[in-house]
PLY file of the C-alpha trace (Angstrom):
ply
format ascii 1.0
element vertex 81
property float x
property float y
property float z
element edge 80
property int vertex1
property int vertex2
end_header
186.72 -19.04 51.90
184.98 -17.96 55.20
182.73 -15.24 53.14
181.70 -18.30 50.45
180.37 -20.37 53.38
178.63 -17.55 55.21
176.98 -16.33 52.24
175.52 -19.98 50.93
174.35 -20.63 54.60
172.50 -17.12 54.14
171.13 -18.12 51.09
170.35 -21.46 52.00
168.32 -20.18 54.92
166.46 -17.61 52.88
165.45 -20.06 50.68
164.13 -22.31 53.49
162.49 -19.34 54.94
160.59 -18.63 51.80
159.78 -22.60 51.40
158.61 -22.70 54.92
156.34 -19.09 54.41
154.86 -20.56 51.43
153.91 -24.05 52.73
152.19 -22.24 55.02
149.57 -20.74 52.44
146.12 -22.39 52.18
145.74 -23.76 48.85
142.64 -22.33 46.84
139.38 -25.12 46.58
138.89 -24.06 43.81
134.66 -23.86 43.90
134.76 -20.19 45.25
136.47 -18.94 42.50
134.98 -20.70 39.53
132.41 -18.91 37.55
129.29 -21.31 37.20
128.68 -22.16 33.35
124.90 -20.18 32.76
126.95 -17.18 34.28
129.84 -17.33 31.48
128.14 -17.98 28.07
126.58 -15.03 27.76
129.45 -12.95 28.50
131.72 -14.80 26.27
128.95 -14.38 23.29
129.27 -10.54 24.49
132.73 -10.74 23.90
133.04 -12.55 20.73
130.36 -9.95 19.85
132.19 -7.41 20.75
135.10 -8.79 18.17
133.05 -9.61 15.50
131.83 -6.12 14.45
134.69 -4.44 14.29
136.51 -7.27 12.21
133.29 -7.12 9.64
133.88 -3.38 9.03
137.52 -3.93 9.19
136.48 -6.22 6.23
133.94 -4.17 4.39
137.02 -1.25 4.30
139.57 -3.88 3.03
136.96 -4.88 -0.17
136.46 -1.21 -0.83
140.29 -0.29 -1.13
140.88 -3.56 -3.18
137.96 -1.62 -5.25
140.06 1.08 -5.16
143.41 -0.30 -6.34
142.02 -2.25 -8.99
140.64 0.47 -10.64
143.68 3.00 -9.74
145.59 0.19 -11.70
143.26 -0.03 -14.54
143.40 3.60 -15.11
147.13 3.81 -15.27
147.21 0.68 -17.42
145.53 2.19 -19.92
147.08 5.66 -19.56
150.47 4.19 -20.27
149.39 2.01 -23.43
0 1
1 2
2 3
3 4
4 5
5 6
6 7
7 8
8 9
9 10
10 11
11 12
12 13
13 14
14 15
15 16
16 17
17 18
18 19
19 20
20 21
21 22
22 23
23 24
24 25
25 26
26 27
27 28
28 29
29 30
30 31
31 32
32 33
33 34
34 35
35 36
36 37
37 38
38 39
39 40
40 41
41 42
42 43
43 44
44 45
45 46
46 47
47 48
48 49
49 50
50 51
51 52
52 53
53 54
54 55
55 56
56 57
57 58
58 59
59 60
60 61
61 62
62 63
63 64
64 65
65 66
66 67
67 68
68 69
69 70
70 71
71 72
72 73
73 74
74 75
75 76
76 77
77 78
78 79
79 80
């Protein structure tokens, strides 16, 4: 019973060790670290940029092997009739 007690007033001073450490921390304003708005819009156009192109080839290749299916299909409807 001895060892239960010790250990919980360990742990219970850990944790209030760790509550006191991180009270202690400056909390972040929050202006230093915010990107103004002229500064972000052309980087996020840069990024959906960067996303667009790929997914419109990714696109052109998905028409041409629909294309390709159709007339695979076609040719071995009419080989088996």
């Amino acid at each position: 019973m001895k060892r239960r007690g010790y250990w919980l007033a360990m742990m219970a001073g850990a944790v209030a060790l760790v509550g006191l450490v991180g009270c202690g921390q400056e909390a972040p304003t929050g202006k230093a670290g915010a990107p103004s708005k002229p500064a972000t819009e052309p980087t996020g156009q840069a990024i959906v940029d960067s996303v667009k192109t790929p997914l419109d080839k990714s696109r052109q290749v998905e028409k041409t092997l629909e294309k390709a299916a159709d007339k695979t299909a076609d040719t071995i409807k009419d080989a088996t009739q």
